[in-house]
C-alpha positions in Angstrom: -93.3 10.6 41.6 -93.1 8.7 44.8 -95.6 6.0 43.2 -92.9 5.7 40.4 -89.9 5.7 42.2 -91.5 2.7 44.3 -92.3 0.9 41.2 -88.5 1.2 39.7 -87.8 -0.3 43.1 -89.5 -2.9 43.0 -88.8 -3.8 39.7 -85.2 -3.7 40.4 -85.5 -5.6 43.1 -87.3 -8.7 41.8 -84.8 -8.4 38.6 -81.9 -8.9 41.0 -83.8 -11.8 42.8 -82.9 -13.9 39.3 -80.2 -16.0 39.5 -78.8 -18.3 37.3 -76.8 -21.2 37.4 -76.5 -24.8 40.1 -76.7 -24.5 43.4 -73.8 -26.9 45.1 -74.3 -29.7 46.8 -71.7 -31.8 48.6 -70.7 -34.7 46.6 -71.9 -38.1 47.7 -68.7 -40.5 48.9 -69.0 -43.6 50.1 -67.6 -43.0 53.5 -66.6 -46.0 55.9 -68.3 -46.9 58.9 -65.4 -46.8 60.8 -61.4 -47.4 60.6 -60.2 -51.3 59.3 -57.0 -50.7 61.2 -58.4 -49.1 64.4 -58.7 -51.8 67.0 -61.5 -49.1 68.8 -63.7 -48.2 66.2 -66.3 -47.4 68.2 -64.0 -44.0 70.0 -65.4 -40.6 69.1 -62.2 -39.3 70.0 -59.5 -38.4 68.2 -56.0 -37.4 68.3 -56.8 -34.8 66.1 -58.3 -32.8 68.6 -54.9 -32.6 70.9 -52.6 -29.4 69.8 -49.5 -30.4 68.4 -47.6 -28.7 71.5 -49.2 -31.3 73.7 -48.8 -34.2 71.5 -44.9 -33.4 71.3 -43.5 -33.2 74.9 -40.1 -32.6 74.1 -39.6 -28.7 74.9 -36.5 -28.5 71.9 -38.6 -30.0 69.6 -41.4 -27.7 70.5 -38.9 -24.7 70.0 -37.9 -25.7 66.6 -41.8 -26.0 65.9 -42.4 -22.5 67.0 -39.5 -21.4 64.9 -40.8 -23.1 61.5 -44.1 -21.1 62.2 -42.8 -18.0 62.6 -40.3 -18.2 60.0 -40.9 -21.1 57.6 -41.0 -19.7 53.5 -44.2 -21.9 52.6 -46.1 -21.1 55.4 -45.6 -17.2 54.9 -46.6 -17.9 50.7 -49.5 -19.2 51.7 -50.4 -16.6 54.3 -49.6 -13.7 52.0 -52.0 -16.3 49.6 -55.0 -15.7 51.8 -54.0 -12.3 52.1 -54.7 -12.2 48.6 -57.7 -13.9 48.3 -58.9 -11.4 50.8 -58.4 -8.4 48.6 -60.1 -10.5 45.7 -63.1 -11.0 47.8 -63.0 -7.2 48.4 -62.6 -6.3 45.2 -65.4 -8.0 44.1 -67.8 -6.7 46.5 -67.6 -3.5 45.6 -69.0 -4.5 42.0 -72.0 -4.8 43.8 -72.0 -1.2 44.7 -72.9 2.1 42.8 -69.7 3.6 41.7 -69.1 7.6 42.4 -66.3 9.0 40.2 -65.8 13.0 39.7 -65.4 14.9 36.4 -63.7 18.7 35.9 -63.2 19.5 32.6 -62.4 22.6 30.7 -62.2 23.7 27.0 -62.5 25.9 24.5 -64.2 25.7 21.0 -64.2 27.4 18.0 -66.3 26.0 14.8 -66.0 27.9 11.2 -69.2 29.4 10.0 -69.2 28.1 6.8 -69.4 24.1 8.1 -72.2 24.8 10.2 -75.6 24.1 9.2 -77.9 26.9 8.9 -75.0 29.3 9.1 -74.1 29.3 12.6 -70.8 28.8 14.3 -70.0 29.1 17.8 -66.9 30.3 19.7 -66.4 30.3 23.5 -65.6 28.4 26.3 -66.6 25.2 28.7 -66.8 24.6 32.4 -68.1 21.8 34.4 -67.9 20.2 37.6 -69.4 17.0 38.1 -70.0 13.9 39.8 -71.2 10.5 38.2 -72.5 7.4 39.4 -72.3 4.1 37.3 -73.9 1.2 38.8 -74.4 -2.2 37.1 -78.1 -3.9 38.4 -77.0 -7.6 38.9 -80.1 -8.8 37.0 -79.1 -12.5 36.5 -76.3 -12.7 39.9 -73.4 -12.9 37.5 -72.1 -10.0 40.5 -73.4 -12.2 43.1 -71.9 -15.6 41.6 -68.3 -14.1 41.3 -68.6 -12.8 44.5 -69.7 -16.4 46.4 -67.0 -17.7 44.3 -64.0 -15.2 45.4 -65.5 -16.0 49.6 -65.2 -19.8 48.5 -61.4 -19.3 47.1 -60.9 -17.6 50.4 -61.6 -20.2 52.3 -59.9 -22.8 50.3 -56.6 -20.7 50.6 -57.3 -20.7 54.5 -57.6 -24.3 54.2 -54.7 -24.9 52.4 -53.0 -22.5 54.9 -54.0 -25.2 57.8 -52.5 -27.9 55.4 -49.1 -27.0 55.2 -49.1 -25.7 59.2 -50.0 -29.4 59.1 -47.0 -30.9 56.9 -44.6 -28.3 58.3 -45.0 -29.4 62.0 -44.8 -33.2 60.9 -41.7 -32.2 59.1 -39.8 -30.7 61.6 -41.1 -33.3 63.9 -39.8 -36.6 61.8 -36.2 -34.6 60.5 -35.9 -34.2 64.1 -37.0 -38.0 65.1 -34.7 -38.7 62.3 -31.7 -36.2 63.5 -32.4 -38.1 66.9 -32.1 -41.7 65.2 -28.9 -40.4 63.8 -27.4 -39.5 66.3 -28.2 -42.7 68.3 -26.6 -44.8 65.6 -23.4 -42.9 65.5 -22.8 -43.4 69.0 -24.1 -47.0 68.4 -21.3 -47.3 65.9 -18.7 -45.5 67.9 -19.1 -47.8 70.8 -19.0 -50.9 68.3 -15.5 -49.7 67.1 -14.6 -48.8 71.0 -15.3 -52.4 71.7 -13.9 -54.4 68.7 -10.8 -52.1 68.6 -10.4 -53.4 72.4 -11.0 -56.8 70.9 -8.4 -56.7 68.1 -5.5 -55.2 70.5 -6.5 -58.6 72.1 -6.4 -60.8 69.5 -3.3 -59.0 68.0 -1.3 -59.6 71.5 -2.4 -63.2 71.4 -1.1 -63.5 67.9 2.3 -62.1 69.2 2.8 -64.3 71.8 1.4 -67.3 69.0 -1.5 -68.4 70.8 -4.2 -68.1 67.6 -3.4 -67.7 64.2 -2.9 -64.8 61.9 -6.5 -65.0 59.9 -7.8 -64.1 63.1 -6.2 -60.9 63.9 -7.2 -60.4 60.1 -10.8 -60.9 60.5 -10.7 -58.7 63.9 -8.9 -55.8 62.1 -11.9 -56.2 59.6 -14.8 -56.1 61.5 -13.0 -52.5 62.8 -12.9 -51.2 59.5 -16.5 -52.2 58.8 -17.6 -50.2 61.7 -15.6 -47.9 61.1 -16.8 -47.1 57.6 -20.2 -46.8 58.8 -19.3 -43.1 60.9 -18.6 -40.8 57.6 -21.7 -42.2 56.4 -24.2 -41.4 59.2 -22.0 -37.9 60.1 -23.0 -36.9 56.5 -26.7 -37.9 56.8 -26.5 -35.8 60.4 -25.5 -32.6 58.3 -28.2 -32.9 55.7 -30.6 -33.5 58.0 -29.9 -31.0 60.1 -30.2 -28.5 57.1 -32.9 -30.2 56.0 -34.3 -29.1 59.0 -33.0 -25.7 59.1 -34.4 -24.7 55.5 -38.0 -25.5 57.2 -37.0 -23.3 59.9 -36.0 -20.5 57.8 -32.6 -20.8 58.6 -29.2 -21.0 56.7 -27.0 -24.3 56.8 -25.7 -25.0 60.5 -26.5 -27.2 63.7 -29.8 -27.6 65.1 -30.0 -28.1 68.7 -30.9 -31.9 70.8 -33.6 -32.8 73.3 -35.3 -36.2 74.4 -33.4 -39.0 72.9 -36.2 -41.0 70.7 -36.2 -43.9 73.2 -37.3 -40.7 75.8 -39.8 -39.5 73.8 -43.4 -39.2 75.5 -45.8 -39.9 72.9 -48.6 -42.0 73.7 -48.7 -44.9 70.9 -52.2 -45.9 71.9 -53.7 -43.0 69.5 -57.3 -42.7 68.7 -58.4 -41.8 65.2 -62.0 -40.7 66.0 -64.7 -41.6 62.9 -64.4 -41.8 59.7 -67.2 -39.3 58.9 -65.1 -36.8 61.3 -62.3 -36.9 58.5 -64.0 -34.8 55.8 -64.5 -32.1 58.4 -61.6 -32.1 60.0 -58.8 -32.6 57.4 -57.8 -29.4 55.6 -56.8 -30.5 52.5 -60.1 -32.3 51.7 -61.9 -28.8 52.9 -59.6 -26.8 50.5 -60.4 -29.3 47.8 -64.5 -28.9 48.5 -63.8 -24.9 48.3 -62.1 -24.6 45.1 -64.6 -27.0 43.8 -67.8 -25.0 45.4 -65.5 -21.4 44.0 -65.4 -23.0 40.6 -69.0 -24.0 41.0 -70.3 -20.4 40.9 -68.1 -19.8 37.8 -70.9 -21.5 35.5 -73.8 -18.8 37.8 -71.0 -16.4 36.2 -70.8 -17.8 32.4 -74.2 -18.7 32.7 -75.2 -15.1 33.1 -72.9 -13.2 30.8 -75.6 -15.1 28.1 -78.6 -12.6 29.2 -78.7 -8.9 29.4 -76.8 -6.5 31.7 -78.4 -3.1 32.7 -76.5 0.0 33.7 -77.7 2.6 35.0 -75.4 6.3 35.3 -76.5 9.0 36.6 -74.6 12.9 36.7 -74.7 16.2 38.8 -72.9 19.3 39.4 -72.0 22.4 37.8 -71.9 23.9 33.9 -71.1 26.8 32.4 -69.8 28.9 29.5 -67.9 31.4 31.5 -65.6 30.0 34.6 -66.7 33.0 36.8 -70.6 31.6 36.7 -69.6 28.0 37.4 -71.2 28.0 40.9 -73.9 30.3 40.1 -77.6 28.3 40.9 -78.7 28.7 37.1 -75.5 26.3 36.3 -76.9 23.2 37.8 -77.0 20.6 35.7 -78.0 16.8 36.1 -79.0 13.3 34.3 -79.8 10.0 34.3 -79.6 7.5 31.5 -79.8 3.3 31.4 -78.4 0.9 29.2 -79.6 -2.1 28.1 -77.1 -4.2 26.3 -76.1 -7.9 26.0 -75.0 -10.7 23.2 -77.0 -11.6 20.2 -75.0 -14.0 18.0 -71.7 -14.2 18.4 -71.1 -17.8 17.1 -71.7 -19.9 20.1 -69.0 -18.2 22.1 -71.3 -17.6 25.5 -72.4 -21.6 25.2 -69.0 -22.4 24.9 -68.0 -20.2 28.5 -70.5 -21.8 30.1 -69.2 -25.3 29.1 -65.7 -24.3 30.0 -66.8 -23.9 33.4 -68.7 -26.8 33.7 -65.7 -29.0 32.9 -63.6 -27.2 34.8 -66.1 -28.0 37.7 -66.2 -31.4 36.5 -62.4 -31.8 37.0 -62.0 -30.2 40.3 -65.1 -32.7 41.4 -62.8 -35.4 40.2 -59.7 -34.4 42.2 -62.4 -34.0 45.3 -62.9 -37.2 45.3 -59.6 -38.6 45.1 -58.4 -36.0 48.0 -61.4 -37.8 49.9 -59.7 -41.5 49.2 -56.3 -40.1 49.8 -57.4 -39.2 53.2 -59.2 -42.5 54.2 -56.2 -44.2 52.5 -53.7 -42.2 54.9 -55.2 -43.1 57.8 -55.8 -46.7 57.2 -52.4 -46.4 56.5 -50.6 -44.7 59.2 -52.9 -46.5 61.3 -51.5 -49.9 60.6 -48.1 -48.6 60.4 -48.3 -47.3 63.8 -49.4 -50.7 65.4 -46.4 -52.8 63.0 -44.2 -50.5 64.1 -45.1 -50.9 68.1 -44.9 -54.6 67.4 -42.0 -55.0 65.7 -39.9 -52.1 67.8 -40.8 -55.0 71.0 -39.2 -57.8 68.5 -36.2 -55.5 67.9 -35.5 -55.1 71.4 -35.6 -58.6 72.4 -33.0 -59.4 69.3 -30.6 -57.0 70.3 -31.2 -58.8 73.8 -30.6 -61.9 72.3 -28.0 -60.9 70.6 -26.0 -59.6 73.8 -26.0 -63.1 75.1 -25.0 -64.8 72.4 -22.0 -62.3 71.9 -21.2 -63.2 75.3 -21.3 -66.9 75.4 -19.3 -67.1 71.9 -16.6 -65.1 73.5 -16.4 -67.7 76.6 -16.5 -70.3 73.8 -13.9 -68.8 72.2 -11.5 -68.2 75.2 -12.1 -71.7 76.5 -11.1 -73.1 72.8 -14.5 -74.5 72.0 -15.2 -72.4 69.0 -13.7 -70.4 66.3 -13.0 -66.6 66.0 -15.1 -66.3 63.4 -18.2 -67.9 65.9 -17.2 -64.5 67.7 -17.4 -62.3 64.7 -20.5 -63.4 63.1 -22.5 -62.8 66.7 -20.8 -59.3 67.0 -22.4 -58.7 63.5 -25.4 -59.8 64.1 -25.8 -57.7 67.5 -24.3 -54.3 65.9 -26.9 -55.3 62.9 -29.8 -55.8 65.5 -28.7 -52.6 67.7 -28.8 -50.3 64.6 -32.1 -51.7 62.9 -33.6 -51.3 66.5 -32.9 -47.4 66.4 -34.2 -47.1 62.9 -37.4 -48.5 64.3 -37.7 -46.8 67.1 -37.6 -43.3 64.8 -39.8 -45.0 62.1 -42.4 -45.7 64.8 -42.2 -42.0 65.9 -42.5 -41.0 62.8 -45.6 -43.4 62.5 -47.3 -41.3 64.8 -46.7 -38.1 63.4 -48.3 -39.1 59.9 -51.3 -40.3 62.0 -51.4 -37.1 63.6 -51.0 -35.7 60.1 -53.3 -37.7 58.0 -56.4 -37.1 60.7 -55.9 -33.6 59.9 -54.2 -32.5 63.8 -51.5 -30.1 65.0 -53.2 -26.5 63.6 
């Protein structure tokens, strides 16, 4: 008996062994060397590796952060997502497992005489009390393929959980660069009416007393309206940016608090992007994408076993008997075994066509691999170059608006000493409230440079 039972082990053991279907292998990429854009190429180190509450210094933007953690919608989908996937891991392990279920039944029969063969009916009763055990031998891994692929979903899920901890932090950080930028150009333009309404009473009491003509006071009452027209507009950007904000935060419509104005802001612009080959390790959306492609994989182990035959094996003990009171008597034992054996024979090329399915399917997610892999090179080089532009053309802004200053200046002297016209005056006011405002915007698109880096090399989780 023991010599049999160690055989049937064995046996069972080498039939689950078997399994069918690829194995995965990482797809081959053609992977840079290192960065076009990054002036260091040869730097192992990246900014990647700096958490996001060092990288951002400002201690309200770092609040807000915390907040959209906590509280953001996306970010709890996609943790009750993994949560999910978790349970679908669970759930099939335990297909792996012999199965124990109970059975108590009771009954009562009564067959007529005369429909009996031979002559012989029967009237009583039925008791039993048992236990069963089903258990499905994974002979070709179809069991072991779902399994491997519900881990790899799981970790995809994780992955994409990283990936939008990823976007939301760069969110809140560039609406709140932006909110910043806002609220530097409002005061910009606030000051610009402040000074040309100064200008105008000026011109206007001049034009009183007759000492420059009427277009003037004209052209000075229009370049208040201009600036004035400009407020309503960035006020209403302010509110639905600041809700903007607040909707990543969790939060319903209302203010959202001010730190470090952007020209404050302590973020280093010399930022290392590490090496390219890093990239694919480090950024979660290309890992999430290699997942659900290596989850998708084992789906054709899966197809590609349902085409061979499954063994079950059940097995029962407990208790029978005709009369309720003997149920638990010894002589009322009762066990079995019993194994199946079943699987497809023709059924029209329907188990070809599942495996096929599955290899396309694996062929499409391969396909958007790859393209999450060029995205990713494509957003550094990107944010890279942007980054530098931006630094270089924020230092050209400045001296404009410097520029600028001067000439406003000197055209005023002009103008007072009766060398030039008004409109001399207006046209270099223009120009330096022009140059003042398109310096802010620069300043927050070169912040928000820096976040996308910090983004697209896969930092801030």
């Amino acid at each position: 008996m023991n010599r049999q039972l160690i055989t049937f082990t064995g046996i069972l053991f080498l039939l689950t062994g078997c399994l069918v279907g690829p194995k995965y292998s990482r797809p081959q990429m053609d992977v840079p060397t290192s960065y076009a854009q990054q002036s260091d190429s040869l730097r192992r180190d990246s900014i990647a590796n700096i958490k996001w509450f060092e990288l951002y210094q400002d201690s309200t933007l770092q609040h807000l952060i915390r907040i959209a953690l906590e509280q953001n919608k996306d970010l709890k989908t996609a943790v009750a997502r993994v949560e999910e996937s978790k349970a679908v891991l669970g759930f099939n392990k335990a297909n792996l497992y012999p199965f124990l279920n109970y059975n108590v039944q009771a009954g009562y029969n009564k067959l007529n005489e005369n429909a009996q063969f031979g002559g012989v009916g029967f009237d009583g009763e039925s008791y039993n009390l048992l236990g069963t055990v089903n258990w499905e031998i994974d002979l070709w891994g179809k069991l072991r393929h779902a399994n491997r692929s519900a881990f790899a979903q799981l970790l995809a899920d994780e992955e994409n959980r990283k990936a939008i901890t990823v976007s939301v932090i760069a969110q809140v950080a560039e609406l709140y660069f932006q909110l910043r930028g806002l609220d530097e150009r409002l005061t910009i333009s606030r000051n610009t009416v402040k000074t040309r309404t100064e200008s105008y009473d000026l011109i206007k009491a001049r034009f009183d007393k007759g000492y420059v003509a009427e277009i003037d006071k004209f052209q000075a009452e229009q370049q208040v309206a201009f600036a004035m027209a400009n407020i309503p507009q960035i006020e209403r950007e302010i509110v639905q940016t600041e809700n903007a904000l607040r909707v990543l935060l969790g939060q319903i419509p209302g203010s959202v608090p001010r730190g470090l104005l952007n020209t404050n802001q302590g973020i280093s612009l010399e930022i290392p992007a590490g090496l390219p080959s890093d990239l694919i390790e480090r950024r979660p959306d290309v890992k999430a994408a290699e997942n659900s492609l290596i989850a998708q994989n084992e789906q054709i182990g899966v197809a590609q076993a349902m085409r061979f035959p499954s063994l079950a094996l059940t097995g029962f003990g407990g208790v029978a008997s005709n009369d309720l009171g003997n149920l638990l008597q010894n002589g009322s034992l009762a066990v079995g075994v019993a194994g199946q054996l079943f699987g497809p024979i023709f059924n029209f090329g329907q188990n070809k066509r599942r495996v096929e399915i599955e290899r396309k399917r694996t062929e499409q997610l391969l396909y958007q691999y790859e393209k999450t892999v060029l995205i990713a090179f494509s957003d550094v080089e990107n944010s890279l170059k942007a980054v530098k532009t931006f630094q270089d053309e924020y230092a050209a802004r400045n001296k404009e608006v410097i520029a600028n200053r001067n000439i406003v200046s000197l055209s005023r002297a002009r103008y007072d000493g009766g060398f030039t016209t008004f409109l001399e005056v207006l046209e270099s006011e223009r120009q330096l409230y022009e140059s003042e405002l398109n310096t802010s915007i620069t300043k927050q698109n070169q912040l928000a440079a820096t976040v996308q880096l910090y983004k697209s090399l896969g930092g801030g989780w």
